[in-house]
C-alpha positions in Angstrom: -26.3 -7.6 18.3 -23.9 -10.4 16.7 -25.7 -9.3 13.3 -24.2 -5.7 13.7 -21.0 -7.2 15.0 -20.6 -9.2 11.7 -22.0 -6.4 9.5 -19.2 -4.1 11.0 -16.4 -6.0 10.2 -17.8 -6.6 6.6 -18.0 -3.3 6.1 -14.5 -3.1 8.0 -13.1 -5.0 5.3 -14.6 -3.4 2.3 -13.7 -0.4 3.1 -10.2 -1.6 3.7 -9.8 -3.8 0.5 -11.0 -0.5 -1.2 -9.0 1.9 0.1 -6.0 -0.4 -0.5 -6.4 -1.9 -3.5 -6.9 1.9 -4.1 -3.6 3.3 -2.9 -1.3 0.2 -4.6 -3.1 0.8 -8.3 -2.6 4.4 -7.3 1.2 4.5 -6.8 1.5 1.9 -9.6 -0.1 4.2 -12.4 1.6 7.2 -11.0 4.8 5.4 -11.9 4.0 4.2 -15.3 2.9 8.5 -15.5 6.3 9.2 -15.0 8.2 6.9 -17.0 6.0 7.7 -19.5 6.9 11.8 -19.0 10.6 10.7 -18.8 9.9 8.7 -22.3 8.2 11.6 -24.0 5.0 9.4 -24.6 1.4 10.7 -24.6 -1.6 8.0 -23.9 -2.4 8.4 -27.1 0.9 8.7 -29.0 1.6 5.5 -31.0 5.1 5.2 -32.8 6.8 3.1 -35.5 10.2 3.7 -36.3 11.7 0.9 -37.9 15.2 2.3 -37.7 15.4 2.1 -34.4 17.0 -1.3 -33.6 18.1 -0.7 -29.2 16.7 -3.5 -27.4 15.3 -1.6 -24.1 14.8 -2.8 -20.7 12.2 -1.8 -18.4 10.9 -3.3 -15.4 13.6 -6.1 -16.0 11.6 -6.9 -19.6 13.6 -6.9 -22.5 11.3 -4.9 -25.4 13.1 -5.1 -28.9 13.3 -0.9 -29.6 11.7 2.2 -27.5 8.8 2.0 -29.9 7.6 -1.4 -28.6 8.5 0.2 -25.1 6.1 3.0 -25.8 3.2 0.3 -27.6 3.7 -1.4 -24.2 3.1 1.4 -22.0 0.2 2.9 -23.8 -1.6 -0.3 -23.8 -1.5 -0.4 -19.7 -5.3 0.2 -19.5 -6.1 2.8 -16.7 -9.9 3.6 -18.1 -11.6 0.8 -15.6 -9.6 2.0 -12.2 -10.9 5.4 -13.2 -14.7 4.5 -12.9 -14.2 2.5 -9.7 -11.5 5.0 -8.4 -12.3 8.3 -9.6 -11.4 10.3 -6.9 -8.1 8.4 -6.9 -7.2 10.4 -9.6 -4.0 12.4 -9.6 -3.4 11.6 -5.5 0.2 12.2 -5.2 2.7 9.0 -4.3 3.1 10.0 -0.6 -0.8 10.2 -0.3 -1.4 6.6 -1.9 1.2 5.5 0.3 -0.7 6.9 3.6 -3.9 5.3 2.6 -2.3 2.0 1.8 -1.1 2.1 5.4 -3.7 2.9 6.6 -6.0 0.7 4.9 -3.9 -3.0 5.1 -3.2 -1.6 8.9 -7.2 -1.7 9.3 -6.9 -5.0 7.4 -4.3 -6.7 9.8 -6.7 -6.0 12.7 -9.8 -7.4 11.2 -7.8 -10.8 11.0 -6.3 -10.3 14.2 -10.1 -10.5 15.6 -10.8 -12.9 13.3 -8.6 -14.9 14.5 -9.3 -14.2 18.1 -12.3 -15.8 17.3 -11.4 -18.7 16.0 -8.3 -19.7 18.0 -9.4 -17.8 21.1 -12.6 -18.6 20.7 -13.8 -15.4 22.0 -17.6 -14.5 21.3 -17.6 -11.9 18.2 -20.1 -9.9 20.8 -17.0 -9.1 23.1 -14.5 -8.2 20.4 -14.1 -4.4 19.9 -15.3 -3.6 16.6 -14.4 -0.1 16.4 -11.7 0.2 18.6 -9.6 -2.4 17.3 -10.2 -1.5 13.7 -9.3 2.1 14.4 -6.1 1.4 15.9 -4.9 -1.5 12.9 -5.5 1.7 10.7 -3.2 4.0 13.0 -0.5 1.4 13.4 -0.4 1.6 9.9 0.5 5.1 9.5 3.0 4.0 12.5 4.6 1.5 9.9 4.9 4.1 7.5 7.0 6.6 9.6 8.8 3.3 10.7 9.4 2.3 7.0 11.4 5.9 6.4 12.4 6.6 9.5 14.7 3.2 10.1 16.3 3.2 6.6 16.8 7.3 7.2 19.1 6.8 10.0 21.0 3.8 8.8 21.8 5.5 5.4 22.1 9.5 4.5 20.3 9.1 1.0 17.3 9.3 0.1 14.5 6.7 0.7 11.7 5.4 -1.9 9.6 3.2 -0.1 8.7 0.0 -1.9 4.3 0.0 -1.8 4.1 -3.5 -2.2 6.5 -3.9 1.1 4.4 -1.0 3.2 1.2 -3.1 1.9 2.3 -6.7 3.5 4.3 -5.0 6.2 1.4 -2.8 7.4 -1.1 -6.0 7.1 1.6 -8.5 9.1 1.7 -5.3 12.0 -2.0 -4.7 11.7 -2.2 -8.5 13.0 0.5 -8.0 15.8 -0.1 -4.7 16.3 0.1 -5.4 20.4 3.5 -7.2 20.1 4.1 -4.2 17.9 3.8 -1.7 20.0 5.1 -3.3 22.9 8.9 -4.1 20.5 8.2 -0.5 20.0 7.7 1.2 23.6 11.0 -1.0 25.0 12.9 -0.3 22.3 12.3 3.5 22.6 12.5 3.1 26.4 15.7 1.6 26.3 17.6 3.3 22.9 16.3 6.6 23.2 15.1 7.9 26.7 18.0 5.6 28.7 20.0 8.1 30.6 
């Protein structure tokens, strides 16, 4: 029985380092997609114009003209992610975004039984293996409305949610998810339903 325990949260973990690895690389290459449509560059476009003397920044790196910008970007490879992530391929950014969630929520929980284990020293036999797991990936979704629906009311534009942020901020709730939800219940409790 500890066998399967430990076999479940390997495979709790693959699955999540998959999916989110996934999701980031996802969003990532979508963005590079678009700057490259705003650019007018094709994969397989190379130019050289020698004219062209504008130093352009993108990304906060200086490149000497747009030529070297479009070198730059049609170097980015994408050919390996799309063998291990084929199905990946042309998932919109608000999709990436849910799986990401989901998948570092599932990955906060696994080290929140870890480390019930190891600090609590709980027996890995009485840790919830499915329950737990399942509910790290929910929170993460949870985080996500969170992550629009906080920055929505404080400001009337629109909101672009940073993936690198939803990834470390649905792992750190996927840890505390409990303390989580309890923040969560009181503050809805006392904001919103107080009479």
């Amino acid at each position: 029985m500890k066998w399967i325990k430990i076999s479940m949260l390997g495979f709790w973990i693959i699955l999540g380092l998959y999916f989110g690895i996934g999701g980031i690389v996802t969003i990532q290459l979508n963005d590079i997609k678009d700057d490259k449509h705003k650019l007018g560059i094709s994969d397989s476009s190379t130019v050289t114009n020698a004219t062209d003397t504008n130093s352009v920044i993108y990304n906060d790196i200086s490149f000497k003209n747009k030529a070297a910008l479009k070198e730059y970007l049609n170097s980015l490879p994408a050919e390996n992610f799309d063998k291990v992530y084929s199905f990946f391929d042309n998932i919109p950014d608000f999709m990436a975004q849910i799986i990401t969630a989901f998948a570092f929520g599932l990955l906060g929980s696994i080290i929140r039984i870890i480390l019930s284990v190891a600090y609590d020293k709980k027996r890995i036999q009485d840790v919830s293996h499915i329950s737990q797991p399942l509910l790290g990936m929910l929170t993460g979704l949870v985080v996500m409305g969170v992550s629009y629906v906080i920055p929505t009311l404080l400001s009337k534009n629109s909101i672009n949610v940073d993936p690198i942020s939803l990834m470390f901020f649905s792992l750190f709730v996927g840890i505390y998810n409990k303390e989580f939800y309890d923040k969560l219940s009181s503050f809805f409790i006392n904001k919103i339903f107080s009479v």
